[in-house]
C-alpha positions as CSV (number, residue, x, y, z in Angstrom):
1,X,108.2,268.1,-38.2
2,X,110.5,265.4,-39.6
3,X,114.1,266.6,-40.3
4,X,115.2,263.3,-40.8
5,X,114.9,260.0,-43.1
6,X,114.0,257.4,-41.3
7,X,116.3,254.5,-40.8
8,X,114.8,252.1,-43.0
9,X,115.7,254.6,-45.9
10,X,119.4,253.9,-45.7
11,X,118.5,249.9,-45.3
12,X,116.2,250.4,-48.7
13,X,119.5,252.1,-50.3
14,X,121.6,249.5,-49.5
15,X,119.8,246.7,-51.6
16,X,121.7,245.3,-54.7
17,X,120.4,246.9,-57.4
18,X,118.1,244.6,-58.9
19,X,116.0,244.3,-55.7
20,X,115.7,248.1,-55.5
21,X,114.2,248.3,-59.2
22,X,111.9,245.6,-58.2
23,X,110.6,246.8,-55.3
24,X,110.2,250.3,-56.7
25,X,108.2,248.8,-59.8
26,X,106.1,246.9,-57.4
27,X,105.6,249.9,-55.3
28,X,104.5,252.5,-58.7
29,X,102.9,249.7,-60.0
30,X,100.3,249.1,-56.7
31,X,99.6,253.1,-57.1
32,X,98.7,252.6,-60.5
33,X,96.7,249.9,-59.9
34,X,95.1,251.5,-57.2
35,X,94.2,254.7,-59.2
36,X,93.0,252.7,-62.1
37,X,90.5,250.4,-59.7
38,X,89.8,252.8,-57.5
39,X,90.9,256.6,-57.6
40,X,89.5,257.4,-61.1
41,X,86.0,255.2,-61.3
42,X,85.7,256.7,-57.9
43,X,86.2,260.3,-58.8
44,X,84.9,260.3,-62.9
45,X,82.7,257.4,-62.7
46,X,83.0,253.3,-64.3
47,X,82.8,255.0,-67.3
48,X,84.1,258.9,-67.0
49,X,80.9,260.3,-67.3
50,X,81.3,261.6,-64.2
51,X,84.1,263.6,-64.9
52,X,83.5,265.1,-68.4
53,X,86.2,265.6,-70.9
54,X,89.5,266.9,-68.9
55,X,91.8,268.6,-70.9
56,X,95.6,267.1,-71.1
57,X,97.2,270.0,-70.4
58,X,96.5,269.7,-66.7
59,X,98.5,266.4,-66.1
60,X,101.3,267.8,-68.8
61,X,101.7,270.9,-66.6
62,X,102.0,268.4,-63.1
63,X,104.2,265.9,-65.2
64,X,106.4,268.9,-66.4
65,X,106.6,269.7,-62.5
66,X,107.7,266.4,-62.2
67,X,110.1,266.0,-64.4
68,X,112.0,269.5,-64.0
69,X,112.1,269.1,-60.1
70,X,113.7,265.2,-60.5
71,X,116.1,266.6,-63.0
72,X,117.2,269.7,-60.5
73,X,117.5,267.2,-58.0
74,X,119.7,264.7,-60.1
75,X,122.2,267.3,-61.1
76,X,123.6,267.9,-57.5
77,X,122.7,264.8,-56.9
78,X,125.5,263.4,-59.4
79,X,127.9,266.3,-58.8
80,X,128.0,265.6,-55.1
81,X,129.1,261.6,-56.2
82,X,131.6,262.6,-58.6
83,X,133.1,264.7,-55.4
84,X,133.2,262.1,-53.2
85,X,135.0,260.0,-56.0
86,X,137.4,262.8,-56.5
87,X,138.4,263.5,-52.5
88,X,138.7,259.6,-52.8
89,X,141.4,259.7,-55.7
90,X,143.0,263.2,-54.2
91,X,143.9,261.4,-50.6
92,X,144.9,258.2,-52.1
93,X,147.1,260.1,-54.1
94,X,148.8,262.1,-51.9
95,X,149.4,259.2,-49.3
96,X,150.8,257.2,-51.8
97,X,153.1,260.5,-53.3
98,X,153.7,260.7,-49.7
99,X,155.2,256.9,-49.5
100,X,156.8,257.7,-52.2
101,X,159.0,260.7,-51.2
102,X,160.0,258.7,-47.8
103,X,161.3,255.5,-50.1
104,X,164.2,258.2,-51.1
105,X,164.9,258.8,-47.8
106,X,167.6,256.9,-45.4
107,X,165.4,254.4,-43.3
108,X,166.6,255.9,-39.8
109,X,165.3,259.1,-40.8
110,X,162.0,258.4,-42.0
111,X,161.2,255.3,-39.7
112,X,158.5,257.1,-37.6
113,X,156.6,258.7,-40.9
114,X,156.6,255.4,-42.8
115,X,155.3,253.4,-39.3
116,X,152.7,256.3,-38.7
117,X,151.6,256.3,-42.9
118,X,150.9,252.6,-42.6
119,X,148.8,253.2,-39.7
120,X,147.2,256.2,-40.9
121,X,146.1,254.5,-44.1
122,X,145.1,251.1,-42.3
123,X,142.9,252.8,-39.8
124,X,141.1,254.8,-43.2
125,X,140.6,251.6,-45.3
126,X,139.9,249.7,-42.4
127,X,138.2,251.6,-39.4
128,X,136.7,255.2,-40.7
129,X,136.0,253.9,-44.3
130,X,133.3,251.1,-43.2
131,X,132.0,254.4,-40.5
132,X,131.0,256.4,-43.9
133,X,127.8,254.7,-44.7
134,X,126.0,255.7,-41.6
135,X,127.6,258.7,-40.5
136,X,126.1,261.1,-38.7
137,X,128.2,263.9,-37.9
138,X,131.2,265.4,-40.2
139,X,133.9,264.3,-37.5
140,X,135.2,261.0,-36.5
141,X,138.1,260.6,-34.3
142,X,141.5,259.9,-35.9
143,X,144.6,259.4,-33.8
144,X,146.5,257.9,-36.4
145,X,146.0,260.2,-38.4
146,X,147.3,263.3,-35.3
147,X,150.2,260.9,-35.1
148,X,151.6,260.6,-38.9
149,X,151.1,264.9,-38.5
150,X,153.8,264.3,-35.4
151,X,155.5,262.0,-36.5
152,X,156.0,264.3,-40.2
153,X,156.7,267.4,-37.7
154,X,160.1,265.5,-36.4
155,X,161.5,264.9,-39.5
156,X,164.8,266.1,-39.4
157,X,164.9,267.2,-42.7
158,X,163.4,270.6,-43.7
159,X,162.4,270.4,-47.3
160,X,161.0,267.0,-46.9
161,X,159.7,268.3,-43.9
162,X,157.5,271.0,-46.0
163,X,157.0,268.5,-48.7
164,X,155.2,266.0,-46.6
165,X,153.7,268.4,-44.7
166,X,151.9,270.0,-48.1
167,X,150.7,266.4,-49.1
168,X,149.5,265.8,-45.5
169,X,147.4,268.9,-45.7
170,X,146.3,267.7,-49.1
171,X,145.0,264.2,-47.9
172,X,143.8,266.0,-45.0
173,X,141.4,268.2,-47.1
174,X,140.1,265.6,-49.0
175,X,139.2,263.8,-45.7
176,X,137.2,266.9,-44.8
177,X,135.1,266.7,-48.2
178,X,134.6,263.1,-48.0
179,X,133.2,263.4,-44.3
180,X,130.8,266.3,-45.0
181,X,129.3,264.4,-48.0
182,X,129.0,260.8,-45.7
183,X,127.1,263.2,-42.7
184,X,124.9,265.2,-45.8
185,X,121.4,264.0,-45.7
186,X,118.7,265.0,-48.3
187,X,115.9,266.6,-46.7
188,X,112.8,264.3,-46.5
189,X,110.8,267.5,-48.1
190,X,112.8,266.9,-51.0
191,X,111.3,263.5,-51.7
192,X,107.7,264.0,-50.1
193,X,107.2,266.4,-52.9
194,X,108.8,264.5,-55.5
195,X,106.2,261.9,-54.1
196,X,103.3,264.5,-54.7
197,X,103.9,265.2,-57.6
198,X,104.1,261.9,-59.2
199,X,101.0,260.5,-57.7
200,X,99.5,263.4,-58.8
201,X,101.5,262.5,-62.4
202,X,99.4,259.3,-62.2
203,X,95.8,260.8,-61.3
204,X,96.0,263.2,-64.0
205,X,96.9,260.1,-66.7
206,X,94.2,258.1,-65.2
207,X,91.7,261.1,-65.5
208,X,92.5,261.7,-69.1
209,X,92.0,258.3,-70.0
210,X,88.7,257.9,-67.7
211,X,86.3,256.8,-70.4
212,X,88.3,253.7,-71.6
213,X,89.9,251.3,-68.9
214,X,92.3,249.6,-71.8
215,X,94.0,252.7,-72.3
216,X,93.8,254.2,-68.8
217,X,95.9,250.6,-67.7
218,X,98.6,250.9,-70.7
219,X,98.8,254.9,-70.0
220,X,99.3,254.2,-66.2
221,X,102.2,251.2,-66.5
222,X,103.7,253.2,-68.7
223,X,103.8,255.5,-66.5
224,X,104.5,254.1,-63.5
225,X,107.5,252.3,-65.1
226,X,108.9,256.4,-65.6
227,X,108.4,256.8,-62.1
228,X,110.0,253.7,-61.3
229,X,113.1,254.5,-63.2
230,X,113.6,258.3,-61.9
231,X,113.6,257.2,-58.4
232,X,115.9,254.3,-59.5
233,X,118.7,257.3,-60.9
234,X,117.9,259.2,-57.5
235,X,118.2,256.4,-54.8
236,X,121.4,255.0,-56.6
237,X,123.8,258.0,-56.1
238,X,121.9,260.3,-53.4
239,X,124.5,258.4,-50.9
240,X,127.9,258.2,-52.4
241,X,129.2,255.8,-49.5
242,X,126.0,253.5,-49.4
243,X,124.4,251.4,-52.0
244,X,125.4,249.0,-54.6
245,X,127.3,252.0,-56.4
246,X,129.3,253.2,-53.0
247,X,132.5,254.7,-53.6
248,X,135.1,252.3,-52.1
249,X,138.5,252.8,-51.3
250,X,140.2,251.1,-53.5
251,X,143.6,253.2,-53.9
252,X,143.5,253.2,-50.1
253,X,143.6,249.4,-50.2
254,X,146.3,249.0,-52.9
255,X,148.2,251.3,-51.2
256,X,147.8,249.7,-47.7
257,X,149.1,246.4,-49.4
258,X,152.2,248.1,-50.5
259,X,153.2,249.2,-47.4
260,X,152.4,245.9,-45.8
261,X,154.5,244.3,-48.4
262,X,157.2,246.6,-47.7
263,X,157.3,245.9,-44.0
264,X,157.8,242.2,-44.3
265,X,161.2,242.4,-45.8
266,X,162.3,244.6,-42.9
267,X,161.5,242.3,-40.1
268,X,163.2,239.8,-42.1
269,X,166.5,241.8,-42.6
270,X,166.2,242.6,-38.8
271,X,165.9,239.1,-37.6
272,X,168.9,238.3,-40.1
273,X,170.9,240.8,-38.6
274,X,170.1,240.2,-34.6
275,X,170.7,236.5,-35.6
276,X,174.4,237.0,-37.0
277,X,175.2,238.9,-33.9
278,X,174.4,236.3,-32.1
279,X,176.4,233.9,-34.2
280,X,179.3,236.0,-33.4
């Protein structure tokens, strides 16, 4: 029993968009074909009298199917990328409310916390962030991340003590979401019956229009272009860290350059300083 996507899935996920549409209009399209050429003068004859006159109601009921189990799938589907997007903006915004609160602070104080936030937020953007498209398992080791902790545990000060240590456990949280949704894999049973039932969608249209092949090839593109575009919604957003529409860390990476920036003017002050001493 399969319990996993193969790996060419996440390799078809990450093509820009435009090749994805393509190569799922080519892929509905051949099905079509082949149901047109083959499938239906096969089963109903060249010219349907085969088959007899099949009532649409069969195909609607299969297309209804169809269409109600791509539309329960695309609802948590979406929900599940707005969440990632979410955790995204909630860390962000707590590091950077977190930089913020130690800029009030005297330097000596705070030095360990701002050294141990630049880290933390470098190793994110940088190291873990790039991890999320392919991850596996909801955990990824963090020591930067144990070390701002510390480093916010020997601040000398109590309330800003408690105050960083309540926007840690924020960022922290989100972190936790946004792992869990990188390790959550659809089921592959979830898209072999999706599959079902729109090949099935297209041997019911092809049926109906069995006695005339003009009709049966417009009915069937038409069809298949549908087909095409449901998956299109689906294969977009099922993976919220992978794909031409990945979330990307892009508060992270502002916020990273802001804390660079920061730290160039204190080596510059410091090598001003040691260098008067030494004048003296």
């Amino acid at each position: 029993m399969i319990t996993r996507l193969p790996v060419f899935f996440d390799t078809f996920l990450a093509l820009p968009l435009p090749l994805m549409v393509l190569s799922l209009l080519a892929y509905w399209g051949a099905l079509a074909y082949a149901v047109h050429r083959f499938l239906v003068p096969w089963i109903a004859g060249r010219k349907g009298q085969k088959l007899g006159h099949m009532e649409a109601e069969v195909p609607a009921q299969i297309g209804l199917a169809f269409g109600l189990l791509i539309s329960f799938i695309a609802i948590p589907v979406w929900e599940q990328h707005s969440l990632a997007e979410e955790s995204a903006r909630t860390e962000a915004a707590a590091y950077r409310e977190m930089s913020e609160s130690i800029d009030d602070e005297q330097p000596e104080d705070v030095a360990g916390v701002r050294t141990a936030l630049r880290d933390t937020v470098s190793f994110i953007v940088n190291e873990e962030w790039p991890q999320l498209a392919h991850l596996l398992a909801p955990r990824v080791a963090a020591d930067p991340i144990r070390e701002l902790r510390a480093a916010i545990q020997a601040t000398p000060d109590d309330s800003l003590r408690s105050e960083l240590h309540d926007l840690y456990k924020q960022a922290a949280t989100a972190r936790e979401t946004r792992l869990r949704i990188a390790a959550t894999r659809p089921p592959p049973a979830r898209w072999g019956i999706v599959g079902v039932l729109a090949i099935l969608t297209l041997l019911g249209v092809g049926l109906i229009h069995a006695e005339s092949r003009r009709a049966r090839r417009m009915a069937l593109g038409m069809v298949a272009v549908g087909i095409s575009c449901c998956f299109v919604v689906l294969f977009a957003y099922t993976r919220p860290y992978l794909g031409q529409f990945a979330v990307k860390p892009v508060d992270l990476q502002d916020l990273v350059a802001d804390l660079e920036a920061d730290r160039v003017p204190e080596s510059t002050t410091t090598v001003v300083a040691t260098e008067g001493r030494v004048t003296r």
